[in-house]
GUBAFI-268781 format. One record per residue: z, x, y of N, C-alpha, C in turn. Coordinates in steps of 0.05 Angstrom, whole numbers, plus 5000, padded with zeros to 4 digits. Example, Ala and Ser with C-alpha at 12.3 -4.5 7.8 and 13.67 -1.06 7.14 Angstrom:
REM GUBAFI-268781
515652644886515652464910515652644934;514252574955514352734979515752585001;
REM end
This chain:
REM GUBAFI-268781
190454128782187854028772185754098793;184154198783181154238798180153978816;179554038835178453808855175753828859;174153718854170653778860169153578878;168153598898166353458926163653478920;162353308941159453358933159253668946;157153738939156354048951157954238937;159454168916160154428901157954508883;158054708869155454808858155354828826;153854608825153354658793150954748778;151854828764149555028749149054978724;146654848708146754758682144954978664;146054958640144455168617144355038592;143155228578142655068555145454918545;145354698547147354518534150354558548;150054648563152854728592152254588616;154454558627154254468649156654598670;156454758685158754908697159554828722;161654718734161554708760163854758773;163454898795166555058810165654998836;168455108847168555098878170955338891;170955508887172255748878172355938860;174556248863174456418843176656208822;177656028832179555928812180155608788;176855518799176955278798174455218781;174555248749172155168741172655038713;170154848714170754708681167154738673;167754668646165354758633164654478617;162754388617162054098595159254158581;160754248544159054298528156654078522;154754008524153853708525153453738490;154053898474153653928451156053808440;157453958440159353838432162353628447;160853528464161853358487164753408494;165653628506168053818500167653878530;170153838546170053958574172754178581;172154428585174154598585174754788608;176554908621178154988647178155278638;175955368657175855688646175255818671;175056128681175356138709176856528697;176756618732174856508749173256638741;170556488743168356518756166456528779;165456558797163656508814161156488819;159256388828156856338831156156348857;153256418867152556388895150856178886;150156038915147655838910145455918902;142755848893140255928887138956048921;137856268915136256398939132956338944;131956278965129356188958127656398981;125656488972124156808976121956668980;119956588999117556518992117056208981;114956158974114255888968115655918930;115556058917116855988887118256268879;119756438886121456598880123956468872;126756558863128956468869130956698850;133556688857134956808841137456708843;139156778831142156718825144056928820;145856888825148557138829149957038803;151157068793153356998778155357338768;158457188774160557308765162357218744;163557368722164257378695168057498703;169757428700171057618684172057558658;172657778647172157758614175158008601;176457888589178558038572178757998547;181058088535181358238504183258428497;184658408480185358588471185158748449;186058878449185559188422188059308415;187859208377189959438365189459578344;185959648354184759938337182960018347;181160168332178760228345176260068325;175859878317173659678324171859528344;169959578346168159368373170059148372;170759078396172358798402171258738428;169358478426168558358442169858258468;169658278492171358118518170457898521;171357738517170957478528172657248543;172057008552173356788574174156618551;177256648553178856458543177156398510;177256628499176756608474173756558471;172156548492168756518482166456768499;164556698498162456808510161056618514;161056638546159756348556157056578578;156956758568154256858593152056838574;151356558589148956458581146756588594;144656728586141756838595139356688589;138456568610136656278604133656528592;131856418589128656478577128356508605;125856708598124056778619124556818644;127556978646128057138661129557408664;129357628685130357808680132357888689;135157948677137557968685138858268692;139258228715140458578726142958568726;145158738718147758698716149258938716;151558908732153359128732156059068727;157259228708160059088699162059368707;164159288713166559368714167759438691;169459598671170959528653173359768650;176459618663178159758657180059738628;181559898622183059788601186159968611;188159898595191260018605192959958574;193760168572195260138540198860018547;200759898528202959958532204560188535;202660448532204060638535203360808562;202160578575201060648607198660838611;196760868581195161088585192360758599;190960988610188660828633185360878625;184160768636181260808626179860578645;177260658660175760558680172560578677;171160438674167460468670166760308688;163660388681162260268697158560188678;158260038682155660108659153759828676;151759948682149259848696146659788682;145359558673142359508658141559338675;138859268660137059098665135858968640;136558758634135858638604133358338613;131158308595128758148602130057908577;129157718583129557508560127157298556;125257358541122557268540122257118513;121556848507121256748485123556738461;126056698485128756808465129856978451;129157228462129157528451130157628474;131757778473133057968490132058268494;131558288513130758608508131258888538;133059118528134059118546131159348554;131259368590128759478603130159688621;128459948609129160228614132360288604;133660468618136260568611138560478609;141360318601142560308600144060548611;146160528642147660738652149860718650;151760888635155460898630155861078651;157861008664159161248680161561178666;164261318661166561428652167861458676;169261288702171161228713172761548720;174361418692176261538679177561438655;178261588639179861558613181961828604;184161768601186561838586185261918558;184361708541183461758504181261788511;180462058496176862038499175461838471;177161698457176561488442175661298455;177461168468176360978477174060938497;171560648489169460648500168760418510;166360408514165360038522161860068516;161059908508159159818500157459668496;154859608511154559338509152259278491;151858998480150558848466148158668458;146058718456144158478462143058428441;144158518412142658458390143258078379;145058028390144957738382144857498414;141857688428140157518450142757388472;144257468473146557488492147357688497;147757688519149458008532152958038529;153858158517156358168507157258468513;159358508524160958658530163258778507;163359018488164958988474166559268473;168859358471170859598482171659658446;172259928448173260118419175660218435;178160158424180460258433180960448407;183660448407185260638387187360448351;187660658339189360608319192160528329;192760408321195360288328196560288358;195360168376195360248401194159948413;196459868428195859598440194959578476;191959528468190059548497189559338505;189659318531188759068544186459148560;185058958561181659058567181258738595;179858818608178558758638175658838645;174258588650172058748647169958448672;168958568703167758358719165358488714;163258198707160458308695158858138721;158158248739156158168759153258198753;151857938750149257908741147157768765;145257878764142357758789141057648759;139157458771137857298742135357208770;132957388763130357298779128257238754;
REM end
Protein backbone atom coordinates (compact mmCIF):
# COMPACT_ATOMS: atom_id res chain seq x y z
CA UNK A 1 0.00 0.00 0.00
CA UNK A 2 1.10 3.49 -0.86
CA UNK A 3 2.24 5.56 2.15
CA UNK A 4 1.77 9.39 1.77
CA UNK A 5 3.49 12.31 4.37
CA UNK A 6 3.01 15.81 4.38
CA UNK A 7 5.28 17.25 1.62
CA UNK A 8 4.40 14.78 -0.92
CA UNK A 9 3.18 16.45 -3.99
CA UNK A 10 -0.14 16.83 -5.04
CA UNK A 11 -1.37 18.09 -8.05
CA UNK A 12 -5.11 18.83 -8.73
CA UNK A 13 -7.03 19.12 -12.22
CA UNK A 14 -10.03 19.34 -13.45
CA UNK A 15 -11.98 17.02 -11.17
CA UNK A 16 -8.57 14.90 -10.23
CA UNK A 17 -6.67 14.94 -7.64
CA UNK A 18 -3.21 13.08 -8.01
CA UNK A 19 -0.82 12.46 -5.42
CA UNK A 20 2.61 10.46 -5.30
CA UNK A 21 5.73 10.20 -3.70
CA UNK A 22 7.63 8.14 -6.17
CA UNK A 23 8.00 6.48 -9.70
CA UNK A 24 5.82 3.82 -7.92
CA UNK A 25 3.39 5.20 -5.68
CA UNK A 26 0.36 6.95 -6.95
CA UNK A 27 -3.47 7.14 -6.53
CA UNK A 28 -5.80 9.25 -8.37
CA UNK A 29 -9.33 10.64 -6.71
CA UNK A 30 -11.88 11.33 -9.42
CA UNK A 31 -13.88 14.03 -7.39
CA UNK A 32 -16.49 13.30 -10.14
CA UNK A 33 -17.12 10.30 -9.74
CA UNK A 34 -15.80 9.83 -6.13
CA UNK A 35 -13.61 6.82 -7.28
CA UNK A 36 -9.96 6.61 -5.95
CA UNK A 37 -7.56 4.48 -8.08
CA UNK A 38 -3.66 3.09 -7.94
CA UNK A 39 -2.10 3.97 -11.19
CA UNK A 40 1.67 4.74 -11.67
CA UNK A 41 4.25 5.26 -12.32
CA UNK A 42 4.08 8.49 -12.74
CA UNK A 43 6.20 11.40 -11.70
CA UNK A 44 5.93 14.98 -11.10
CA UNK A 45 8.47 17.75 -10.13
CA UNK A 46 7.40 20.46 -7.81
CA UNK A 47 6.03 23.80 -9.37
CA UNK A 48 9.15 26.13 -10.43
CA UNK A 49 8.89 29.80 -9.67
CA UNK A 50 10.82 32.29 -12.33
CA UNK A 51 10.29 35.78 -11.24
CA UNK A 52 7.42 37.32 -9.42
CA UNK A 53 4.41 35.19 -11.57
CA UNK A 54 6.02 32.64 -13.94
CA UNK A 55 5.80 28.93 -13.03
CA UNK A 56 5.92 25.60 -14.69
CA UNK A 57 5.54 21.96 -14.08
CA UNK A 58 7.28 18.73 -15.29
CA UNK A 59 5.13 15.87 -15.51
CA UNK A 60 5.89 12.13 -16.55
CA UNK A 61 3.37 9.55 -18.24
CA UNK A 62 4.02 6.05 -18.97
CA UNK A 63 1.45 4.71 -21.18
CA UNK A 64 0.89 1.05 -22.87
CA UNK A 65 -1.29 -1.12 -25.13
CA UNK A 66 -1.54 -3.54 -27.08
CA UNK A 67 -2.07 -4.35 -30.81
CA UNK A 68 -3.52 -7.19 -32.91
CA UNK A 69 -3.85 -5.14 -36.15
CA UNK A 70 -3.24 -2.20 -37.74
CA UNK A 71 -5.92 0.23 -36.31
CA UNK A 72 -5.04 3.54 -34.24
CA UNK A 73 -4.92 2.02 -30.73
CA UNK A 74 -4.59 4.42 -28.19
CA UNK A 75 -1.76 3.95 -25.06
CA UNK A 76 -2.97 4.47 -22.14
CA UNK A 77 -2.56 4.02 -17.85
CA UNK A 78 -4.29 1.13 -16.71
CA UNK A 79 -7.01 1.38 -19.22
CA UNK A 80 -7.52 5.37 -19.30
CA UNK A 81 -6.10 8.65 -20.39
CA UNK A 82 -5.46 10.61 -17.52
CA UNK A 83 -3.03 13.50 -19.27
CA UNK A 84 -4.94 16.10 -18.28
CA UNK A 85 -3.98 19.65 -20.18
CA UNK A 86 -5.37 22.38 -17.98
CA UNK A 87 -6.62 25.95 -20.13
CA UNK A 88 -4.41 28.51 -20.81
CA UNK A 89 -1.45 26.91 -21.03
CA UNK A 90 1.24 25.78 -23.26
CA UNK A 91 2.40 22.26 -23.19
CA UNK A 92 5.88 21.11 -24.61
CA UNK A 93 6.31 17.40 -24.80
CA UNK A 94 8.54 14.67 -25.80
CA UNK A 95 7.53 11.07 -25.86
CA UNK A 96 9.35 7.95 -26.18
CA UNK A 97 7.49 5.10 -27.95
CA UNK A 98 8.79 1.57 -28.27
CA UNK A 99 6.83 -1.43 -29.33
CA UNK A 100 8.23 -5.43 -29.55
CA UNK A 101 6.08 -8.11 -31.30
CA UNK A 102 5.83 -11.91 -30.07
CA UNK A 103 7.77 -12.65 -32.83
CA UNK A 104 10.63 -10.40 -31.39
CA UNK A 105 10.40 -7.92 -34.32
CA UNK A 106 11.27 -4.14 -32.57
CA UNK A 107 10.33 -0.63 -33.28
CA UNK A 108 11.60 2.75 -31.32
CA UNK A 109 10.30 6.66 -31.88
CA UNK A 110 10.55 9.59 -30.80
CA UNK A 111 8.07 12.45 -31.57
CA UNK A 112 8.50 16.04 -30.11
CA UNK A 113 5.50 19.11 -30.11
CA UNK A 114 4.36 21.93 -28.61
CA UNK A 115 0.49 21.98 -28.20
CA UNK A 116 -1.36 25.62 -26.72
CA UNK A 117 -4.70 24.97 -24.91
CA UNK A 118 -6.67 28.25 -24.92
CA UNK A 119 -10.42 28.48 -24.10
CA UNK A 120 -10.54 24.60 -24.26
CA UNK A 121 -9.32 24.02 -27.66
CA UNK A 122 -6.24 22.40 -28.26
CA UNK A 123 -4.02 23.46 -30.80
CA UNK A 124 -0.90 22.10 -31.84
CA UNK A 125 2.06 25.17 -32.41
CA UNK A 126 4.41 24.85 -35.37
CA UNK A 127 5.72 21.22 -36.30
CA UNK A 128 5.05 18.12 -34.95
CA UNK A 129 8.74 16.08 -35.13
CA UNK A 130 8.78 11.97 -35.67
CA UNK A 131 12.10 10.59 -35.69
CA UNK A 132 11.90 6.59 -36.56
CA UNK A 133 14.36 5.08 -33.83
CA UNK A 134 14.06 2.16 -35.55
CA UNK A 135 11.58 -0.33 -36.91
CA UNK A 136 11.64 -3.96 -38.21
CA UNK A 137 7.70 -3.29 -40.10
CA UNK A 138 7.69 -0.24 -42.00
CA UNK A 139 3.87 -0.50 -40.99
CA UNK A 140 4.06 0.14 -37.99
CA UNK A 141 3.71 3.82 -36.57
CA UNK A 142 2.78 6.28 -33.76
CA UNK A 143 0.83 9.13 -33.84
CA UNK A 144 -0.36 11.65 -31.98
CA UNK A 145 -3.73 13.31 -31.20
CA UNK A 146 -5.28 16.48 -30.23
CA UNK A 147 -8.55 16.47 -31.99
CA UNK A 148 -10.53 15.50 -28.90
CA UNK A 149 -8.53 18.65 -26.71
CA UNK A 150 -6.33 15.99 -25.05
CA UNK A 151 -3.11 14.82 -26.11
CA UNK A 152 -3.23 11.11 -26.83
CA UNK A 153 -0.68 8.97 -27.99
CA UNK A 154 -1.94 6.29 -30.40
CA UNK A 155 0.38 3.29 -32.36
CA UNK A 156 -0.78 1.31 -35.93
CA UNK A 157 0.71 -2.12 -35.58
CA UNK A 158 0.05 -5.08 -37.95
CA UNK A 159 -2.59 -7.76 -39.10
CA UNK A 160 -2.56 -10.52 -37.04
CA UNK A 161 0.44 -9.69 -35.08
CA UNK A 162 0.49 -9.31 -31.34
CA UNK A 163 2.34 -5.87 -30.21
CA UNK A 164 3.03 -4.56 -27.11
CA UNK A 165 3.46 -0.85 -27.10
CA UNK A 166 5.48 1.49 -24.36
CA UNK A 167 5.37 4.77 -24.65
CA UNK A 168 7.12 7.76 -21.56
CA UNK A 169 5.40 11.11 -22.54
CA UNK A 170 7.44 13.93 -20.76
CA UNK A 171 5.50 17.18 -20.66
CA UNK A 172 6.64 21.11 -19.45
CA UNK A 173 3.16 22.94 -18.93
CA UNK A 174 4.17 27.01 -18.67
Amino acid sequence: MAKFKSGDLVLKTNQKIILGNSDENYLIYDEKSNTLKIVGPITFSDNLTQGNNSHCCSITYLLYNTTINNEETELLINGINIIDMPDDVMHVFSIIVTGRSTANEKAAFEMKGIVDKSDGKMNVIGNLIKDVIYRDIELWDVVIDVSKDRLAVKVIGEERKTIKWTAKVEIIQM
